[in-house]
DSSP file (Angstrom, degrees, kcal/mol; ACC not computed):
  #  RESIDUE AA STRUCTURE BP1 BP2  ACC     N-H-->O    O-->H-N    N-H-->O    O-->H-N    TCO  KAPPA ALPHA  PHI   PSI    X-CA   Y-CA   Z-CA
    1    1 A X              0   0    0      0, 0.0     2,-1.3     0, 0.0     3,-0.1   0.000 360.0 360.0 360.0 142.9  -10.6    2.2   -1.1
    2    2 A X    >>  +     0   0    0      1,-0.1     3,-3.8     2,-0.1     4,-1.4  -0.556 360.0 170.3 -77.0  66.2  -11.2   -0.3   -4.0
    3    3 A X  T 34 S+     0   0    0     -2,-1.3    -1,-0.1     1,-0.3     4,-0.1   0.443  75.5  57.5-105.0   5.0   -7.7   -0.6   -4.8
    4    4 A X  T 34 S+     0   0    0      2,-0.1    -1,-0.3     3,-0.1    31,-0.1   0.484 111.1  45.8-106.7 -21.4   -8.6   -3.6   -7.3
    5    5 A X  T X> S+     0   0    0     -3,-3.8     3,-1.6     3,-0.1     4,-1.4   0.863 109.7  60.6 -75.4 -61.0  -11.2   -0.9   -9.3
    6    6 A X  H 3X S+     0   0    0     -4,-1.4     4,-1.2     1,-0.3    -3,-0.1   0.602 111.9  27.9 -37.3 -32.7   -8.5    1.6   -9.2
    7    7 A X  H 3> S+     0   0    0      2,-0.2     4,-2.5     1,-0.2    -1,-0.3   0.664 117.3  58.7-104.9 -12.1   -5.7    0.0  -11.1
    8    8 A X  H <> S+     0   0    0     -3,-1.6     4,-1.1    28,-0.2    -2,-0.3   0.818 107.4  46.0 -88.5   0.4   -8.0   -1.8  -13.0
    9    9 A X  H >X S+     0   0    0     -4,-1.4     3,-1.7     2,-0.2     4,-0.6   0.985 114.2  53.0 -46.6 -93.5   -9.6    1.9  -14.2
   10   10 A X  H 3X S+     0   0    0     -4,-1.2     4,-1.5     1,-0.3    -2,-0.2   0.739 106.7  50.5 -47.2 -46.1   -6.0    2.9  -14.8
   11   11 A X  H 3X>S+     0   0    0     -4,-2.5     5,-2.1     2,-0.2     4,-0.6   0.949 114.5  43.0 -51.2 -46.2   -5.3   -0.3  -17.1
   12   12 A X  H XX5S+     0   0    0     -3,-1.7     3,-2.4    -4,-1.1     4,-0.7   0.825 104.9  64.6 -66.9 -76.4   -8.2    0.4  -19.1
   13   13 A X  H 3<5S+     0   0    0     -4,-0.6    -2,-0.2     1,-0.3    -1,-0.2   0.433 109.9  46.0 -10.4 -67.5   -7.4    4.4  -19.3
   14   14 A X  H 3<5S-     0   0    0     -4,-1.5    -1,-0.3    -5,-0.2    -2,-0.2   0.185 111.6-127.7 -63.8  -2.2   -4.6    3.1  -21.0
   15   15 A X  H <<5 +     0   0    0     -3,-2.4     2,-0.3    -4,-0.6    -3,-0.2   0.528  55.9 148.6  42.2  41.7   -6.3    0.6  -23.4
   16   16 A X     << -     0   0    0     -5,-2.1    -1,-0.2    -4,-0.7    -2,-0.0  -0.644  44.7-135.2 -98.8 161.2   -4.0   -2.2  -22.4
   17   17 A X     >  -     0   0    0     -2,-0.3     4,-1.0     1,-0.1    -1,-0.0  -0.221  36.1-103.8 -63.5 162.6   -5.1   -5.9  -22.3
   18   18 A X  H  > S+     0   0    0      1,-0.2     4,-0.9     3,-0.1    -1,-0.1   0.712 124.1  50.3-122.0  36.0   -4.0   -7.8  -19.1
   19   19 A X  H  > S+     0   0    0      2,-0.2     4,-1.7     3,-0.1    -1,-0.2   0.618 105.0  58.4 -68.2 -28.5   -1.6   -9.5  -20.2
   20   20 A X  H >> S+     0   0    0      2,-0.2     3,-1.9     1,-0.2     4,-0.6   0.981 109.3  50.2 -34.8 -95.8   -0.2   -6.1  -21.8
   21   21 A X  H >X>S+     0   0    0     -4,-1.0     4,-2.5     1,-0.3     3,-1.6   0.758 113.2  42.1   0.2 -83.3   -0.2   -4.8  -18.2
   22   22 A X  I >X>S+     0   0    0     -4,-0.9     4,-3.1     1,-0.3     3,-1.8   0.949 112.0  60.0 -53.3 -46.9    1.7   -7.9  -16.7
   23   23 A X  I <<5S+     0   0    0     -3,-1.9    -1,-0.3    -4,-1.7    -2,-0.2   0.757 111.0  34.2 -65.7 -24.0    3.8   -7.7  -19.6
   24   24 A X  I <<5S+     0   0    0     -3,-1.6    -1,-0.3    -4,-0.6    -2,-0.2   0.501 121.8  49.9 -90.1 -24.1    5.0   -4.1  -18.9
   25   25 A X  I <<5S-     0   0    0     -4,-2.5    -2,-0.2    -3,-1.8    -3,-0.1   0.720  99.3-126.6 -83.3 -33.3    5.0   -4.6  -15.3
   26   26 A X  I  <<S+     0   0    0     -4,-3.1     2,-0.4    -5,-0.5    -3,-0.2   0.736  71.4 111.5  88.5  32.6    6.8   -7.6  -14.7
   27   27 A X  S   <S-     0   0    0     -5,-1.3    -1,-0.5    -6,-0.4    -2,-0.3  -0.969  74.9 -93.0-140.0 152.0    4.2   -9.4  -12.7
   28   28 A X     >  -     0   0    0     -2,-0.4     4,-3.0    -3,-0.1     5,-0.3  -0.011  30.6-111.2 -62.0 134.1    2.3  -12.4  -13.9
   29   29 A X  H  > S+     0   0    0      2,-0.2     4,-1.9     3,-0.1    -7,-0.1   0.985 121.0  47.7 -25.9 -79.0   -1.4  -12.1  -15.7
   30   30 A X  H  > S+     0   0    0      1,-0.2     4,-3.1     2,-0.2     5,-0.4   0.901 103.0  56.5 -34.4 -62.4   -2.8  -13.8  -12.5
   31   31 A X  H  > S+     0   0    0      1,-0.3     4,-1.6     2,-0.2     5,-0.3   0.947 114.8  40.4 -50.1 -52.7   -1.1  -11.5  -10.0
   32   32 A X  H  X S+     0   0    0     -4,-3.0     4,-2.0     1,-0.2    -1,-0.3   0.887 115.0  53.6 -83.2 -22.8   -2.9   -8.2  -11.9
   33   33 A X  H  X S+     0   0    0     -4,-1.9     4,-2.0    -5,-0.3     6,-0.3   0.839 105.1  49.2 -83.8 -27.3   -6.0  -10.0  -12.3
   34   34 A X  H  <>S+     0   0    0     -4,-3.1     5,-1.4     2,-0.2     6,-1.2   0.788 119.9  44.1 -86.9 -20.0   -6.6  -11.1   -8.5
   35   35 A X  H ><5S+     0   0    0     -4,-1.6     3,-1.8    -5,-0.4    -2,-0.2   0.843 106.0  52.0 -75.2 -27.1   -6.0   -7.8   -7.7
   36   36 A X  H 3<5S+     0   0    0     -4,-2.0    -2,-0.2    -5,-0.3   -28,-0.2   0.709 118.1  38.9 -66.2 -17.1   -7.7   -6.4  -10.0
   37   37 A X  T 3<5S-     0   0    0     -4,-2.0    -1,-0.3     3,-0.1    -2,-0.1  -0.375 111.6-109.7-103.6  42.0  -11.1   -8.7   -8.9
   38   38 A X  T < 5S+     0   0    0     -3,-1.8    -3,-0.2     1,-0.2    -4,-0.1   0.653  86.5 124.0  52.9  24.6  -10.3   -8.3   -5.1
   39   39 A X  S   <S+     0   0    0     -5,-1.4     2,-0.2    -6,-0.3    -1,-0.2   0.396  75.7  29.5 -87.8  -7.1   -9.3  -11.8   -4.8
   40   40 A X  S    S-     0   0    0     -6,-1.2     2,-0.4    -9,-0.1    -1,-0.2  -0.869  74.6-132.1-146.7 145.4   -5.9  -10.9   -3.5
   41   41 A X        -     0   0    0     -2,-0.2     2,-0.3    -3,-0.1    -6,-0.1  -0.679  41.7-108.2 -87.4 134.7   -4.9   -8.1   -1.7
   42   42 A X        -     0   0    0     -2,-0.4    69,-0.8    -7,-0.1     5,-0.1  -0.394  32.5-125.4 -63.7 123.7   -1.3   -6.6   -3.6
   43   43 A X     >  -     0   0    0     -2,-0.3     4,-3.4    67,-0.2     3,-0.5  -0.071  39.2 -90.9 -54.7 169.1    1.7   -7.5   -1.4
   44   44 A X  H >> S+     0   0    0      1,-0.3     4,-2.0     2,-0.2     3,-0.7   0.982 126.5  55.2 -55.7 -64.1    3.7   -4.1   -0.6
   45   45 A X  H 3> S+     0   0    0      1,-0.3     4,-1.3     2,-0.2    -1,-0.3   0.649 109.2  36.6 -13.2 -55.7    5.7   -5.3   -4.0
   46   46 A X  H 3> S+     0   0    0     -3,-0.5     4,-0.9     1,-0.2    -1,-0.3   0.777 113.5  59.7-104.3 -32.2    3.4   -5.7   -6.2
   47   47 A X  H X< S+     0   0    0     -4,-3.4     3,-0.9    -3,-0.7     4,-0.4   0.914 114.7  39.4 -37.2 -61.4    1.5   -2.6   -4.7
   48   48 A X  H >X S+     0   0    0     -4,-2.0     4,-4.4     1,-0.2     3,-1.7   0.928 108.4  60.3 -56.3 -54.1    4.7   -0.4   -5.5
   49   49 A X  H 3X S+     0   0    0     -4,-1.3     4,-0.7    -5,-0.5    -1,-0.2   0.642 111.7  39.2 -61.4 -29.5    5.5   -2.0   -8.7
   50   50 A X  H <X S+     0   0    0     -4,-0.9     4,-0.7    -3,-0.9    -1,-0.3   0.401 109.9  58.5-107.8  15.5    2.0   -0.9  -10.2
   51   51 A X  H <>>S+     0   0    0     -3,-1.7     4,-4.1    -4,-0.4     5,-3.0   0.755 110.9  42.0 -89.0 -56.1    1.9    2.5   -8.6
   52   52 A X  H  <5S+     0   0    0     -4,-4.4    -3,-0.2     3,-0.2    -2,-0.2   0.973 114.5  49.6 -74.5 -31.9    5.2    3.4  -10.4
   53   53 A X  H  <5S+     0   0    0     -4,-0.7    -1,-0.2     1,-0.2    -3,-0.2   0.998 120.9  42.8 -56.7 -42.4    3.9    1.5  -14.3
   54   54 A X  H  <5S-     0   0    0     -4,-0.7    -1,-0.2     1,-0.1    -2,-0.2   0.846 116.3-130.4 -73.8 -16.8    0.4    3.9  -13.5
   55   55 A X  T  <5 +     0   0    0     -4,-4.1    75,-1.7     1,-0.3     2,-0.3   0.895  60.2 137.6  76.2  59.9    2.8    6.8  -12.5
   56   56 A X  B   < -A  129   0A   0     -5,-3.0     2,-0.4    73,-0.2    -1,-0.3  -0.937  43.5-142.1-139.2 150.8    0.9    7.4   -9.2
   57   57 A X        -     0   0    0     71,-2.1    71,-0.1    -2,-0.3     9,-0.1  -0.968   9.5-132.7-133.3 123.7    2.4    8.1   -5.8
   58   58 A X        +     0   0    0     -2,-0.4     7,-1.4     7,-0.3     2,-0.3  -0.404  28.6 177.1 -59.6 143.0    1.2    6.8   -2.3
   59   59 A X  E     -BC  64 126B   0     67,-1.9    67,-2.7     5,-0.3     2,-0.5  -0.966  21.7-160.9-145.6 142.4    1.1    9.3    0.0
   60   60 A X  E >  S-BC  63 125B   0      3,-1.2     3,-0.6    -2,-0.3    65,-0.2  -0.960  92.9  -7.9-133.2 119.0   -0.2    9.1    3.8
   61   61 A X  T 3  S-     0   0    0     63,-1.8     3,-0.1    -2,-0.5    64,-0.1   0.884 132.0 -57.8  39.3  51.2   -1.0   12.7    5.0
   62   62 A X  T 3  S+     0   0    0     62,-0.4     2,-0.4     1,-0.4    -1,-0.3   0.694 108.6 117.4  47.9  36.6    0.6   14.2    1.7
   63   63 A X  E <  S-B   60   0B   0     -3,-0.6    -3,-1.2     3,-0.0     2,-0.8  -0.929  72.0-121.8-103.8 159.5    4.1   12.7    2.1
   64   64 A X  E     -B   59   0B   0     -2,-0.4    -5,-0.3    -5,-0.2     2,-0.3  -0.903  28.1-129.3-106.7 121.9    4.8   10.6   -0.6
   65   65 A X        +     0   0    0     -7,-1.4    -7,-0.3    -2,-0.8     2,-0.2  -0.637  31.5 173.1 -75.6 118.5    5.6    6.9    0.9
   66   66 A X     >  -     0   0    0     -2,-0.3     4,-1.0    -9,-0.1     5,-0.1  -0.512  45.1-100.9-105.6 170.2    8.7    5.4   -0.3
   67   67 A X  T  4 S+     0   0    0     -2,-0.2     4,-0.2     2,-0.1    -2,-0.0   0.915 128.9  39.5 -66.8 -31.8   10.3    2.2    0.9
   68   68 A X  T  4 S+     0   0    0      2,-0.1     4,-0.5     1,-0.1     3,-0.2   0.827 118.4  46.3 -77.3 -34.7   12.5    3.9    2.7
   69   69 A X  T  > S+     0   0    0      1,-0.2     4,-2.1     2,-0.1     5,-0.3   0.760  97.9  76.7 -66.4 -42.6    9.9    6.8    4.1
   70   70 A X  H  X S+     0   0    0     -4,-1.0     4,-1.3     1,-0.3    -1,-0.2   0.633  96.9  40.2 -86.1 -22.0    7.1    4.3    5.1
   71   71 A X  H  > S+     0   0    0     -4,-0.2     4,-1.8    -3,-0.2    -1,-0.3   0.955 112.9  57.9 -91.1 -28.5    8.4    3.1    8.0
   72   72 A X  H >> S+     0   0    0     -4,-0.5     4,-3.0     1,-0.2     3,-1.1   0.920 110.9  41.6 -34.5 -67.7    9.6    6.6    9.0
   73   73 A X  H 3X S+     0   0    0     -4,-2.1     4,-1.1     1,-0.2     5,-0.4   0.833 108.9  56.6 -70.7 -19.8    6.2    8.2    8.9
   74   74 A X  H 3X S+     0   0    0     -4,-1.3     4,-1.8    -5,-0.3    -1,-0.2   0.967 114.7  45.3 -56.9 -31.5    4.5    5.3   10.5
   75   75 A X  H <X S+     0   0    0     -4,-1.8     4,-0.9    -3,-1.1    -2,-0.2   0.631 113.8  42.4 -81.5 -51.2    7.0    5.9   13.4
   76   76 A X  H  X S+     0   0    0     -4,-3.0     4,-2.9    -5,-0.2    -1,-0.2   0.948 114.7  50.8 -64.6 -37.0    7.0    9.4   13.7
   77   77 A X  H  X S+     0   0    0     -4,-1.1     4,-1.3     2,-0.3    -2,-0.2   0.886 114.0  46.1 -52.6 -53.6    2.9    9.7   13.5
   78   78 A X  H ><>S+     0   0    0     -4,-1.8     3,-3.4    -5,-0.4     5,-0.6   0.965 115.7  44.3 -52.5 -81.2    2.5    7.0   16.1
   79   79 A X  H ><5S+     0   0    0     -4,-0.9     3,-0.8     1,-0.3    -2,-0.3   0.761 115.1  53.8 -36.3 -41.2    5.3    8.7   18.5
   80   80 A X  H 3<5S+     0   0    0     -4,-2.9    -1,-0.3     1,-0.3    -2,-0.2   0.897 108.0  45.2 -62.2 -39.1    3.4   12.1   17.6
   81   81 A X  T <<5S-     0   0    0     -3,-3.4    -1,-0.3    -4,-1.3    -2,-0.2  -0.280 116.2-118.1-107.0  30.1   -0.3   10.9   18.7
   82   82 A X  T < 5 +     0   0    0     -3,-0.8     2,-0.3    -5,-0.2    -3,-0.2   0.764  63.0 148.3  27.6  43.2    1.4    9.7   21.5
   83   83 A X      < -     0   0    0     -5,-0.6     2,-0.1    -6,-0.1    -1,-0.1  -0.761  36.6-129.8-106.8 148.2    0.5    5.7   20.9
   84   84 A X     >  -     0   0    0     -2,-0.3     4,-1.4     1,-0.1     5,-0.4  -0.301  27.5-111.4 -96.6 158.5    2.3    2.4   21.7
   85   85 A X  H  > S+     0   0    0      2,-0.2     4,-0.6     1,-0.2    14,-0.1   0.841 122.9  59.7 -56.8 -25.2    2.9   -0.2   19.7
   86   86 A X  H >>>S+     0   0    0      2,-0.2     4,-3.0     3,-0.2     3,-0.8   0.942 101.9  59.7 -92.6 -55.4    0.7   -2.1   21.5
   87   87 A X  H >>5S+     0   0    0      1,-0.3     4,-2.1     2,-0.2     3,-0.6   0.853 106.6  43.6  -7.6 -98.6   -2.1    0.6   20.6
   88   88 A X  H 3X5S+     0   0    0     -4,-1.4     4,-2.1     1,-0.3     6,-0.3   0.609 107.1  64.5 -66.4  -6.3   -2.0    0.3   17.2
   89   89 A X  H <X5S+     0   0    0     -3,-0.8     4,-3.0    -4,-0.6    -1,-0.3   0.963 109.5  42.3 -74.3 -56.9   -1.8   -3.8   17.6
   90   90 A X  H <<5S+     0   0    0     -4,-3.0    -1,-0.2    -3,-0.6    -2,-0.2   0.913 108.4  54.3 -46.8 -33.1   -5.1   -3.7   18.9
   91   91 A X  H  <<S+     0   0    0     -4,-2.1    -2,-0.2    -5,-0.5    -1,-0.2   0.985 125.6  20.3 -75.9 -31.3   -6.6   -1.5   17.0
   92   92 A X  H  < S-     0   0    0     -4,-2.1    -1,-0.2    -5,-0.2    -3,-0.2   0.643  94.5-126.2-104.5  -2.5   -5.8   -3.1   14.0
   93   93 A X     <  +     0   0    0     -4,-3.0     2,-0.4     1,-0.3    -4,-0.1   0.504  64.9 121.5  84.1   3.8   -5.0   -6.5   15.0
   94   94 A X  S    S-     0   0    0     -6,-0.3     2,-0.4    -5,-0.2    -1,-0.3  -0.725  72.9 -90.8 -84.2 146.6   -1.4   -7.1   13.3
   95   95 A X    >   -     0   0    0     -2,-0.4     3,-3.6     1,-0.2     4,-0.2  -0.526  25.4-117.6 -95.8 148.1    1.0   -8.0   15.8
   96   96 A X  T 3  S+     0   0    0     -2,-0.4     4,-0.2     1,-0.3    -1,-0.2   0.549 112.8  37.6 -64.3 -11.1    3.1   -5.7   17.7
   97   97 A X  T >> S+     0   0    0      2,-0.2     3,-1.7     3,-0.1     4,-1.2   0.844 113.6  63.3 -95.9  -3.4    6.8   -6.7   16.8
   98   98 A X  T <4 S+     0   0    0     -3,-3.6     9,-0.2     1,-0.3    -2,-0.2   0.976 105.7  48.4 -57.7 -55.7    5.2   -7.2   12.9
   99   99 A X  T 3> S+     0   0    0     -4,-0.2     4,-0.6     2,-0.2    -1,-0.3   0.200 109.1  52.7 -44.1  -4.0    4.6   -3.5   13.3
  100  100 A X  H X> S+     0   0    0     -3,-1.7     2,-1.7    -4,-0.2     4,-0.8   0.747 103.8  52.5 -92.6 -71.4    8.0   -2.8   14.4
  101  101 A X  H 3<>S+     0   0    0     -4,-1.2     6,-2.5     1,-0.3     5,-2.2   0.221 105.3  54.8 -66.5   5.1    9.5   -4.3   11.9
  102  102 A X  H >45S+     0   0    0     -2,-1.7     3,-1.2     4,-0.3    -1,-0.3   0.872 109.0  47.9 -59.4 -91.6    7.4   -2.1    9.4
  103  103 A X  H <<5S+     0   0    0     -4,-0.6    -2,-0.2    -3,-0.5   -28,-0.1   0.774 117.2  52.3 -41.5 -38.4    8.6    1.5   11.3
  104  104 A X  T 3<5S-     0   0    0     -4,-0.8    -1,-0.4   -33,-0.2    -3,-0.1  -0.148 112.4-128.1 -95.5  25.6   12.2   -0.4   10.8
  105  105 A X  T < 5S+     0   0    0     -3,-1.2    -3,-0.2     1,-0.2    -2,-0.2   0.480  77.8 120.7  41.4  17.8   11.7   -1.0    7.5
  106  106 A X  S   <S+     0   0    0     -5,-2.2    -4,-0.3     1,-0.1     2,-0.2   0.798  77.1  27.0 -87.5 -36.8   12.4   -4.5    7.6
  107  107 A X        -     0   0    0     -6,-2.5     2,-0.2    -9,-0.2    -1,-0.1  -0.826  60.3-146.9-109.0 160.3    8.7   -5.4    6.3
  108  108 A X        -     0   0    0     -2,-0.2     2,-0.3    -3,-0.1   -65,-0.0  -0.264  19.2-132.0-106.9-169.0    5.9   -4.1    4.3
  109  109 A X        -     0   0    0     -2,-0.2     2,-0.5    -7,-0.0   -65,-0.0  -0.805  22.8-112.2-133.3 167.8    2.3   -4.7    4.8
  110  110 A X    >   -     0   0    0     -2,-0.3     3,-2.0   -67,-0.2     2,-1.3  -0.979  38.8-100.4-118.5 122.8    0.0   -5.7    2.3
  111  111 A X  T 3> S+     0   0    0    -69,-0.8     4,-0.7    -2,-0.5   -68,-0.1  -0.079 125.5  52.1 -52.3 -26.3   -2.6   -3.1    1.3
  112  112 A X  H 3> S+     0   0    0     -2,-1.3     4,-1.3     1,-0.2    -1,-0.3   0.937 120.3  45.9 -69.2 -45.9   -5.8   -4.4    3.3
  113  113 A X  H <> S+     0   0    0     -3,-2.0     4,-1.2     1,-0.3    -2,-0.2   0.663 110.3  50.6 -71.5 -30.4   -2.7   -4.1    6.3
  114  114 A X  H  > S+     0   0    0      1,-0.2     4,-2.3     2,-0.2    -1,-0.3   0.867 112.9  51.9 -79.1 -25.7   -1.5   -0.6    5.1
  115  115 A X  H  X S+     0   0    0     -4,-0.7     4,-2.5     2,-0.2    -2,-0.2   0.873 105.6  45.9 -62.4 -62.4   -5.0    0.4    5.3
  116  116 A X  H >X S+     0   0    0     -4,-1.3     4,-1.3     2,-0.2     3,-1.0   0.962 117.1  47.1 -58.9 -75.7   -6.0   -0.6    8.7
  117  117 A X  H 3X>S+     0   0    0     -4,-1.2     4,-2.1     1,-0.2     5,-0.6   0.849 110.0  53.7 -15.5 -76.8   -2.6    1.0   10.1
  118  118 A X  I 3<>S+     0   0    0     -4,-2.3     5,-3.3     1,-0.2     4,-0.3   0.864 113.1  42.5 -42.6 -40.3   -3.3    4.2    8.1
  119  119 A X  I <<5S+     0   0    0     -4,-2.5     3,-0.3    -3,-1.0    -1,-0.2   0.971 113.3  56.1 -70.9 -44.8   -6.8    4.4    9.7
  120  120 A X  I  <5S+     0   0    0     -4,-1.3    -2,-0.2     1,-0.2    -3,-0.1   0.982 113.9  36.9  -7.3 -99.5   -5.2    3.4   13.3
  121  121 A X  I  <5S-     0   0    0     -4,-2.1    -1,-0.2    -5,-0.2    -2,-0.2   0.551 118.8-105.8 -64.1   1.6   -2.7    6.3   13.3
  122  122 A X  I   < +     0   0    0     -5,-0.6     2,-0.3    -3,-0.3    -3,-0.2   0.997  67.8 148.3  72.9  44.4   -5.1    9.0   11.6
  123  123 A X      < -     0   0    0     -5,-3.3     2,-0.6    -6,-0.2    -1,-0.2  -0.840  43.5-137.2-102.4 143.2   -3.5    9.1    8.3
  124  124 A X        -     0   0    0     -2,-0.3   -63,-1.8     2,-0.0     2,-0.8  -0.927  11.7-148.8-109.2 132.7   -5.2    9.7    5.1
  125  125 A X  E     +C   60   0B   0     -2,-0.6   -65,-0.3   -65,-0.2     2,-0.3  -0.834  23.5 171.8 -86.3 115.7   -4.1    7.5    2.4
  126  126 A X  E     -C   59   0B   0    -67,-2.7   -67,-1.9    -2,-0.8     2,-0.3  -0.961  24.0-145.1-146.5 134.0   -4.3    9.4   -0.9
  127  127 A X        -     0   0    0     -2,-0.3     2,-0.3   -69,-0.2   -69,-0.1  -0.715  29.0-161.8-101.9 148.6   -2.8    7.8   -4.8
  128  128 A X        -     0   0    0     -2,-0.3   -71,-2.1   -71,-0.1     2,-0.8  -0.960  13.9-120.0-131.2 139.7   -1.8   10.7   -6.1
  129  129 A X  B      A   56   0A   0     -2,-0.3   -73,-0.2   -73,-0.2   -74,-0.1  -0.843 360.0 360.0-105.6 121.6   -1.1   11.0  -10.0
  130  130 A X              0   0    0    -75,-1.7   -74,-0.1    -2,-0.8    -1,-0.1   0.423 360.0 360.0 -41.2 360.0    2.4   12.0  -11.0
C-alpha cells in the first residue's frame, strides 16, 4: 500500500495546504510531507494521529486496530495459525522479543513494520473510512 499517496489524496480531498494539515494534526510540516513523499515511513504515532484527522480506521481482517486491540489481534492470529515467535521473526525479519513486546502492547511498529507482520500472519490490512 502507498500509504504516503493515500493521506496525501485525503489532504487534497479536503483542499488543505500542508501546513493546514500539520496544523490541525499537531505534527510538524516535515513529518506530513516525508510521509506524504515516502521519504519516511509514519511511526505508529504519527500513523494513528492521521488516521483519526482523515477519520479512517485501520483494520487487520475487519477488526478495527486500536492501541490497545493491535497487540491482541497480532497475538491471537499468530496463536491461531499456529506460529512461533520465532516464525514470524523470520519471516519478516524484526526481531523476536521486538515482536513480543508489540502483542504486549508495549511497542508499535512503524508502517513498512505493520505491513510485513500483517502479510506474515495472513492479515489483510484495510483503512477503512469512518
Amino acid at each position: 500500500m502507498d500509504i504516503g499517496a493515500y493521506f496525501k489524496g485525503k489532504r487534497l480531498e479536503r483542499g488543505l495546504k500542508l501546513h493546514e494539515a500539520a496544523d490541525h494534526v499537531g505534527l510538524s510540516e516535515r513529518t506530513i510531507g516525508d510521509v506524504e513523499r515516502n521519504e519516511n515511513k509514519p511511526s505508529w504515532r504519527t500513523f494513528m494521529e492521521l488516521l483519526r484527522f482523515y477519520n479512517v480506521s485501520l483494520c487487520l481482517d475487519t477488526e478495527i486496530v486500536t492501541d490497545y486491540s493491535f497487540g491482541l489481534i497480532l497475538n491471537a492470529k499468530r496463536k491461531a495459525n499456529k506460529q512461533t515467535l520465532n516464525d514470524i521473526s523470520k519471516a519478516t525479519g524484526v526481531y523476536l522479543t521486538t515482536i513480543s513486546t508489540y502483542e504486549r502492547g508495549e511497542q508499535f511498529p512503524k508502517f513498512d513494520t505493520l505491513e510485513r507482520l500483517a502479510q506474515a500472519l495472513g492479515l489483510e490490512l484495510e483503512l477503512i473510512e469512518n
